[in-house]
C-alpha positions as YAML, in Angstrom:
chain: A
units: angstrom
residues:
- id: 1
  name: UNK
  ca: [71.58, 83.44, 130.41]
- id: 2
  name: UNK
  ca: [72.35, 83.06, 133.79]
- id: 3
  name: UNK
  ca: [75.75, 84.42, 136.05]
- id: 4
  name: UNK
  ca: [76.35, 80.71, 136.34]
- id: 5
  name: UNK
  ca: [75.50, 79.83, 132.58]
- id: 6
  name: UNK
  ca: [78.29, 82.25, 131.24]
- id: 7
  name: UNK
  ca: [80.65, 81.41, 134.26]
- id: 8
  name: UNK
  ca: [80.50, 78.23, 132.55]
- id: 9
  name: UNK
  ca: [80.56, 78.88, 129.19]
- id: 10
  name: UNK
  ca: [83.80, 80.83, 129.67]
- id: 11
  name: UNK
  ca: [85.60, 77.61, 131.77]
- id: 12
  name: UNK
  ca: [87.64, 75.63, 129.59]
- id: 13
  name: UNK
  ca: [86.46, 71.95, 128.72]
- id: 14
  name: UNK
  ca: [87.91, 69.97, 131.21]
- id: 15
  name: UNK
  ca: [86.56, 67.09, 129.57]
- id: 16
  name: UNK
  ca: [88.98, 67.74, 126.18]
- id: 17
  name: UNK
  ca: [92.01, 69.05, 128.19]
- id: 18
  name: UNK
  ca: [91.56, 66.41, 131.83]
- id: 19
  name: UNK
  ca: [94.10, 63.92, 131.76]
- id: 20
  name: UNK
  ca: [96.25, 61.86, 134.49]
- id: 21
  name: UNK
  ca: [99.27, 63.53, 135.77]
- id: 22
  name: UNK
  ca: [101.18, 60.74, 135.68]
- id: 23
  name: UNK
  ca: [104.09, 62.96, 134.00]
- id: 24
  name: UNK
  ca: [105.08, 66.14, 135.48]
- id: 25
  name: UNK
  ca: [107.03, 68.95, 133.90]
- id: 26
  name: UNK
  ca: [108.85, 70.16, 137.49]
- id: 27
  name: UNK
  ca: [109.67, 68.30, 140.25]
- id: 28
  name: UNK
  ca: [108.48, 69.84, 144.13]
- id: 29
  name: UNK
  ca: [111.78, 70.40, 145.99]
- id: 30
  name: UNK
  ca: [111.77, 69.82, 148.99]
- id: 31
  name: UNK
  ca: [112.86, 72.02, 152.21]
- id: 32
  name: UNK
  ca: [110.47, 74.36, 154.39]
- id: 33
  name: UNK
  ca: [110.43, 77.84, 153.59]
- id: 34
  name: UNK
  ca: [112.82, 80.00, 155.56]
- id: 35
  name: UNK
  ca: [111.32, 82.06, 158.83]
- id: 36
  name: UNK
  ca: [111.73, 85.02, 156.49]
- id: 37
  name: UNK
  ca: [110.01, 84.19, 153.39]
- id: 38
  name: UNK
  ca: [107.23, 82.28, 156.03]
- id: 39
  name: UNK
  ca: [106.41, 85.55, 157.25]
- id: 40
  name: UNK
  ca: [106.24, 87.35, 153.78]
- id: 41
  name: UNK
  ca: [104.06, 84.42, 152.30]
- id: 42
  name: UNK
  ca: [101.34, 85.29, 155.20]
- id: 43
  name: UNK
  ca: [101.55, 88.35, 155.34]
- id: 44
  name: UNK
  ca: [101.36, 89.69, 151.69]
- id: 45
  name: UNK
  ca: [98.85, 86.63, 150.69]
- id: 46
  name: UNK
  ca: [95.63, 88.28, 151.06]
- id: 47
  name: UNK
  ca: [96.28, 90.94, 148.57]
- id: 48
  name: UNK
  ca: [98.65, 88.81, 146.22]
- id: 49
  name: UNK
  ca: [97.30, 84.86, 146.25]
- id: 50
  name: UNK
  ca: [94.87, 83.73, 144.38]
- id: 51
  name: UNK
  ca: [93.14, 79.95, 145.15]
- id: 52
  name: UNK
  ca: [92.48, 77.29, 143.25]
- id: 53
  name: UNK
  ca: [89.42, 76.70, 145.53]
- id: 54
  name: UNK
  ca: [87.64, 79.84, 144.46]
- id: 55
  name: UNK
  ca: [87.26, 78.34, 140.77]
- id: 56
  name: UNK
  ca: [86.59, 80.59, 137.42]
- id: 57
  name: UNK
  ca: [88.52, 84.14, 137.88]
- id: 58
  name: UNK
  ca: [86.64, 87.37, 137.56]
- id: 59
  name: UNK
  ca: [89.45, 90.10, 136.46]
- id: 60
  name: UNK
  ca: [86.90, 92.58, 137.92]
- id: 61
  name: UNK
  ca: [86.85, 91.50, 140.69]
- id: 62
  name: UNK
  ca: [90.54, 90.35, 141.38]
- id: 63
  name: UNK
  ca: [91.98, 93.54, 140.18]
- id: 64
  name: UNK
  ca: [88.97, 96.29, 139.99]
- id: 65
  name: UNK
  ca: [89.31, 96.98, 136.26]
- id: 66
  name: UNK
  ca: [89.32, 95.63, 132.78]
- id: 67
  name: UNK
  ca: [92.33, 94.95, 130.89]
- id: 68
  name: UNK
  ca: [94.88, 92.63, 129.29]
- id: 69
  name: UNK
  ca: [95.93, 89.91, 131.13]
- id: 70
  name: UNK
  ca: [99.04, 88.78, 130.74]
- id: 71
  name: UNK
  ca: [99.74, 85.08, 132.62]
- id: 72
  name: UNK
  ca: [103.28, 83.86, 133.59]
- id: 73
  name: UNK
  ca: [104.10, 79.73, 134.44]
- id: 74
  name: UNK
  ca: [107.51, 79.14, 136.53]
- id: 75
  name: UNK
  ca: [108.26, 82.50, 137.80]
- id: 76
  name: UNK
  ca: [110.99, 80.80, 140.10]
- id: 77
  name: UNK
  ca: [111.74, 84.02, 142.61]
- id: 78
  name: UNK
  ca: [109.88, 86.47, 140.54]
- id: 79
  name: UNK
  ca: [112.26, 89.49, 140.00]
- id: 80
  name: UNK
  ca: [111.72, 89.86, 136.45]
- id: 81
  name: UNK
  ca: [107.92, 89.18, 136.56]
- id: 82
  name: UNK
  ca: [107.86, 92.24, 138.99]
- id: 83
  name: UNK
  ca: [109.55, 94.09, 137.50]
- id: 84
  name: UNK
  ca: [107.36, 93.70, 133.98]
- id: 85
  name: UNK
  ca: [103.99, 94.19, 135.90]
- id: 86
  name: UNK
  ca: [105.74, 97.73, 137.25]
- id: 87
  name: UNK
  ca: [107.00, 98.25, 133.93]
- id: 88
  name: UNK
  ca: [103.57, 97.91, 132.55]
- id: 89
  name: UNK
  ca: [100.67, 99.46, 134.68]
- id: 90
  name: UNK
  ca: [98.11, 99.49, 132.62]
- id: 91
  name: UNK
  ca: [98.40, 95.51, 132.02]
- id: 92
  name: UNK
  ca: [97.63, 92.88, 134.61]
- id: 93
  name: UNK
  ca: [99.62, 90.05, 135.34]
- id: 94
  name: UNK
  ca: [99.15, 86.50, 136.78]
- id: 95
  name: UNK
  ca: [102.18, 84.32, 137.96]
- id: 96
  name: UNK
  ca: [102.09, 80.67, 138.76]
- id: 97
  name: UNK
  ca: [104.76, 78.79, 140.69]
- id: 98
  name: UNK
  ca: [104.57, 75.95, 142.43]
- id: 99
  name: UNK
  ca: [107.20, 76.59, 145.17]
- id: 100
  name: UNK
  ca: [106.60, 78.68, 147.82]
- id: 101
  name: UNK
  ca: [109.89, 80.16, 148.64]
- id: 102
  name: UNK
  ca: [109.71, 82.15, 144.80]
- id: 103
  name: UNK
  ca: [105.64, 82.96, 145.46]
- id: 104
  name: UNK
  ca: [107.37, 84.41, 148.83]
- id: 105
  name: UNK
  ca: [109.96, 86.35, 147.07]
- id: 106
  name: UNK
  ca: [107.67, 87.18, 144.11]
- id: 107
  name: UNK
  ca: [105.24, 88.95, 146.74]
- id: 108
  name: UNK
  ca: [107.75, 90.37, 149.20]
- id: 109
  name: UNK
  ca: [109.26, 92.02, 146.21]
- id: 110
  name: UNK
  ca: [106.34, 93.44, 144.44]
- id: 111
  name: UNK
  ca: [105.29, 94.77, 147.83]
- id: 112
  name: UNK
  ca: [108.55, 96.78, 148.37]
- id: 113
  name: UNK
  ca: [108.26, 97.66, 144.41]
- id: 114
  name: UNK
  ca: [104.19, 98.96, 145.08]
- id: 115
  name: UNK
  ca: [103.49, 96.63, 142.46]
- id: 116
  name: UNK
  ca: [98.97, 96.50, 142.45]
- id: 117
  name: UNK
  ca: [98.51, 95.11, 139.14]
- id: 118
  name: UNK
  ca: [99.60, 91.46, 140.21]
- id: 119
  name: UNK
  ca: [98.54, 88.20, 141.35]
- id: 120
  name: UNK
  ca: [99.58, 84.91, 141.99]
- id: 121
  name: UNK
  ca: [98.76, 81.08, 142.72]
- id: 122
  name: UNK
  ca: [101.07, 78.52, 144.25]
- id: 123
  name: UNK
  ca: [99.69, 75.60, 142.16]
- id: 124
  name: UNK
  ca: [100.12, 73.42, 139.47]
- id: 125
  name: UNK
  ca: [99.63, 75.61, 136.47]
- id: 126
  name: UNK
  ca: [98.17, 73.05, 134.47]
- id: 127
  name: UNK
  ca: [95.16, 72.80, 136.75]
- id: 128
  name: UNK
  ca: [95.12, 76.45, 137.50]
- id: 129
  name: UNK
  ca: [94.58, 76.92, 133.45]
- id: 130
  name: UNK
  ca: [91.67, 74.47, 133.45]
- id: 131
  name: UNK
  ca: [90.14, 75.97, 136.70]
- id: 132
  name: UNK
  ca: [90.48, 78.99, 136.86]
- id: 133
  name: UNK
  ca: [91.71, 80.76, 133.96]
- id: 134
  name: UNK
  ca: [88.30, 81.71, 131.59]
- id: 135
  name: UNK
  ca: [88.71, 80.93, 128.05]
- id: 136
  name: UNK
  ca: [89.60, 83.30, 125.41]
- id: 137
  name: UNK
  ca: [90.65, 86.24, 128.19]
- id: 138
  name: UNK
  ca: [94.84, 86.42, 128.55]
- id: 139
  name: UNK
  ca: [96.67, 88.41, 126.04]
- id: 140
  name: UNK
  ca: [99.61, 86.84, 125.99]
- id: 141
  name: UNK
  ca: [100.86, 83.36, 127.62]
- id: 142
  name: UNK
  ca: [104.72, 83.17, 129.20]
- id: 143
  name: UNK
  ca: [107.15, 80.45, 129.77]
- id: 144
  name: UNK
  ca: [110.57, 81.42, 129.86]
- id: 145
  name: UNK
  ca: [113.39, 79.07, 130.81]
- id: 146
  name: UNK
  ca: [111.36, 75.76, 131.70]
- id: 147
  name: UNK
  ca: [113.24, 73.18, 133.08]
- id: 148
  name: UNK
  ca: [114.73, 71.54, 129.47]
- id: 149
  name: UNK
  ca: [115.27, 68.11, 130.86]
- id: 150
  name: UNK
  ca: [118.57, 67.63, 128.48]
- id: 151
  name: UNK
  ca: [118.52, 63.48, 129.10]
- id: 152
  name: UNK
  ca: [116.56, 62.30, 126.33]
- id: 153
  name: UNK
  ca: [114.62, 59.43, 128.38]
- id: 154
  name: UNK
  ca: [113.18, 62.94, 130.14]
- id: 155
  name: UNK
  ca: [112.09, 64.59, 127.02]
- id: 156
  name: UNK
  ca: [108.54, 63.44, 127.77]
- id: 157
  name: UNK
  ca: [108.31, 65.78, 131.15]
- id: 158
  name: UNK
  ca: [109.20, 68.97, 128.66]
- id: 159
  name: UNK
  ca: [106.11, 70.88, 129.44]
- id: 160
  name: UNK
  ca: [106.28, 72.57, 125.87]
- id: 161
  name: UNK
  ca: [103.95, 69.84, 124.26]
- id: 162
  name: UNK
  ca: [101.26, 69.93, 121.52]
- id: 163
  name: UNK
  ca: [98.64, 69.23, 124.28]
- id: 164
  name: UNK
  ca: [100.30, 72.04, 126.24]
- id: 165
  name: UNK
  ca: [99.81, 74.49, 123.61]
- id: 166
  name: UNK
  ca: [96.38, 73.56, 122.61]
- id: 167
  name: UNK
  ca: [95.85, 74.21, 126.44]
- id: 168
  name: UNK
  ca: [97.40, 77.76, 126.13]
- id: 169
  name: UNK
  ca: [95.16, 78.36, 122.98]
- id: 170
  name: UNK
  ca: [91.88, 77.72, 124.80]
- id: 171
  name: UNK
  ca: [92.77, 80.57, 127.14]
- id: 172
  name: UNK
  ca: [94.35, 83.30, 124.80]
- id: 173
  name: UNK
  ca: [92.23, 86.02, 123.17]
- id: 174
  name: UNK
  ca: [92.05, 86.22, 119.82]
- id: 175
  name: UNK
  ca: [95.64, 87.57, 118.29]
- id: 176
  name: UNK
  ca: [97.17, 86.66, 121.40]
- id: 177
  name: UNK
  ca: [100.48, 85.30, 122.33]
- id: 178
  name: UNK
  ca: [102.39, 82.67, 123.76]
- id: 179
  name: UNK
  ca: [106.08, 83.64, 124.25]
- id: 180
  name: UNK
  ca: [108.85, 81.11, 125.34]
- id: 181
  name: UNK
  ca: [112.29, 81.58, 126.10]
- id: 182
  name: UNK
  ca: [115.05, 79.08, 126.33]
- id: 183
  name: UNK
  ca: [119.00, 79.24, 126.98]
- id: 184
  name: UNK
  ca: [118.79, 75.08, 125.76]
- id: 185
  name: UNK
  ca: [119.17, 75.21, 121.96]
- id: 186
  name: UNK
  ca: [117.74, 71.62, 121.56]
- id: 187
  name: UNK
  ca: [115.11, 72.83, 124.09]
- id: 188
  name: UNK
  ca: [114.26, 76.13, 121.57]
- id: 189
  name: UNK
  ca: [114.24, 73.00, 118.41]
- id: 190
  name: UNK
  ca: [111.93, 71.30, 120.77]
- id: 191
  name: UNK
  ca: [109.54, 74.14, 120.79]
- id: 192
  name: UNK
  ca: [109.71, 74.96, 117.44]
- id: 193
  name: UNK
  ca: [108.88, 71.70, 116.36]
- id: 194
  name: UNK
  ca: [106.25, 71.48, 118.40]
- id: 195
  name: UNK
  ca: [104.43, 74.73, 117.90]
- id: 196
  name: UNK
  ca: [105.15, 75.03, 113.84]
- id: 197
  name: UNK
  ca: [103.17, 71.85, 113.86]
- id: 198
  name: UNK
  ca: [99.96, 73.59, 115.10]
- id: 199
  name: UNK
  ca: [97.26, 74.89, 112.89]
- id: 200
  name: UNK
  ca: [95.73, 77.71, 115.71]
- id: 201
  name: UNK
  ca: [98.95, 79.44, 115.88]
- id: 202
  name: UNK
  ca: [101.58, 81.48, 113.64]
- id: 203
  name: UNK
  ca: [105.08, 82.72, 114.43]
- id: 204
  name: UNK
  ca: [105.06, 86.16, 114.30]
- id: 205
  name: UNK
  ca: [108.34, 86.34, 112.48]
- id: 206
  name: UNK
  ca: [107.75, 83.82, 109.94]
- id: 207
  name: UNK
  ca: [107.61, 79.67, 109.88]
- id: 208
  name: UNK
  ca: [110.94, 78.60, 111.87]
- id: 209
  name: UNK
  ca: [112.54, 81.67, 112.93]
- id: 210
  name: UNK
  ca: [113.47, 82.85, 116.39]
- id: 211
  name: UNK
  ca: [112.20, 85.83, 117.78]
- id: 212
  name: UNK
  ca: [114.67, 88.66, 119.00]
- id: 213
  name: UNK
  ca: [114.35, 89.76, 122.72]
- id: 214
  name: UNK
  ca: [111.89, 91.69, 123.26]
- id: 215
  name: UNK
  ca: [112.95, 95.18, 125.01]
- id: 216
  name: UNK
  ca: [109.98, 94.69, 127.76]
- id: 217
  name: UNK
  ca: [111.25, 91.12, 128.20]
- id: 218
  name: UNK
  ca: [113.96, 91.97, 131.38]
- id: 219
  name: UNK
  ca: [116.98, 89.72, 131.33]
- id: 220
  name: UNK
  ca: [116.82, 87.34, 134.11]
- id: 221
  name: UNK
  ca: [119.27, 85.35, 135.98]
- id: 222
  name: UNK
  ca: [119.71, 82.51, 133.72]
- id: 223
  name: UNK
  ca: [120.15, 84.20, 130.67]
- id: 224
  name: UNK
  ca: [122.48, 86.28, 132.65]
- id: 225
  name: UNK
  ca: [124.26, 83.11, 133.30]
- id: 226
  name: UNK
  ca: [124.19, 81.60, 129.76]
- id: 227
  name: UNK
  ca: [125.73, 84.81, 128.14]
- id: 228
  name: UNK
  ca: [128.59, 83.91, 130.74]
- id: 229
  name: UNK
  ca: [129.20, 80.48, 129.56]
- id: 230
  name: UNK
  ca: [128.90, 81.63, 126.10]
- id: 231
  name: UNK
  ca: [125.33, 80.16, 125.66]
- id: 232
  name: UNK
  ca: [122.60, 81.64, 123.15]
- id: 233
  name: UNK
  ca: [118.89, 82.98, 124.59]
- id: 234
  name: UNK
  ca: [115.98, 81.95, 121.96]
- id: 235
  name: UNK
  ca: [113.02, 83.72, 121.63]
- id: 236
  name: UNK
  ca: [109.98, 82.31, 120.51]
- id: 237
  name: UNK
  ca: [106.44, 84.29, 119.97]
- id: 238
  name: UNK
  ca: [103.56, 82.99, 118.47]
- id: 239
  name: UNK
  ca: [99.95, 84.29, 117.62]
- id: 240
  name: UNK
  ca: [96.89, 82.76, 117.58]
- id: 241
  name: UNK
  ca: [94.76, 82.34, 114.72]
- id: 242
  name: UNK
  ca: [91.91, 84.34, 114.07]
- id: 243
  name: UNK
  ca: [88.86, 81.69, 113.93]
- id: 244
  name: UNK
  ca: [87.96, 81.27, 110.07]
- id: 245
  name: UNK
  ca: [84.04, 80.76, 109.59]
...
């Protein structure tokens, strides 16, 4: 087999997960980045960015070693994913944001933090995942505090869909897991739902509970700002199933 037969034997099928973005789950803000975080984007890029462009990842390549992979979607400035990647050397980690004022931030900060083990796009994650993530290779997925979109006529942008999380399977290892956090409680139902109704994953608590914070997970601003207003922080974690023959 061929470097370019197992490149693309590890790419997801774009064919089962392509469809028309008609829908999005964020909406691009608008406003230039700031002089500041203009300077940090081009200057820190080279090390820290990661393009679309360059296709299928090699994790040998991109980070000189062999490891798990741990992937993050809607970092917003990045503090806590920083601050997880130092927490955790001997992991890598992958953000994706689509606004470039947090990819900014995210960098500036893990360069001031000597953070090596991390990378990032500034793309749509959903085409990042069918580009350039390889199948079966990230150890665990995370999405914490999506954009809920409370009006119900919105619930269709949620990004937490079954599609979504069939996506998320196709690039998890085996026994590997997708962990979403919420401070919406009928967001956190939303997910539930969604994900008790797959047959490739299992909560790793048991059918329809909520997973406790985990100590590595830092708390981040809006949780911060929930336990303020007296709102409650779900946790959910699920594994992937082991393929039965």
């Amino acid at each position: 087999m061929t470097e370019l037969d197992k490149n693309q034997e590890n790419k997801p099928n774009l064919d089962e997960i392509e469809h028309k973005r008609t829908i999005r789950s964020f909406v691009v803000r608008g406003g230039r980045m700031t002089e500041g975080q203009q300077k940090a984007y081009d200057e820190n890029w080279d090390f820290y960015g990661l393009d679309v462009e360059n296709g299928l990842l090699n994790y040998q390549d991109v980070f000189g070693r062999q490891a798990d992979v741990v992937v993050e979607v809607g970092f917003g400035m990045g503090k806590s994913l920083v601050e997880m990647a130092k927490n955790a050397p001997e992991k890598d980690f992958i953000g994706i944001e689509v606004h470039p004022p947090g990819v900014a931030k995210l960098m500036m900060t893990a360069k001031e933090e000597e953070v090596k083990n991390l990378r990032v796009y500034c793309h749509d994650a959903i085409e990042v995942m069918a580009q350039c993530i390889p199948k079966a290779s990230v150890s665990c997925f995370q999405l914490f505090f999506p954009d809920p979109w409370h009006k119900k006529k919105h619930n269709k942008r949620r990004i937490v869909q079954a599609s979504f999380a069939n996506q998320i399977a196709e690039i998890l290892s085996e026994s590997g897991n997708f962990h979403m956090a919420t401070d919406w409680e009928p967001y956190a139902e939303h997910m539930m739902e969604v994900m008790e109704a797959q047959t490739n994953y299992t909560n790793s608590v048991g059918a329809n509970k909520y997973h406790p914070r985990p100590e590595w997970r830092p708390l981040t601003k809006f949780e911060l700002r929930g336990e303020k207003l007296g709102h409650g922080v779900w946790d959910l974690i699920y594994t992937k199933q082991h393929k039965t023959q």
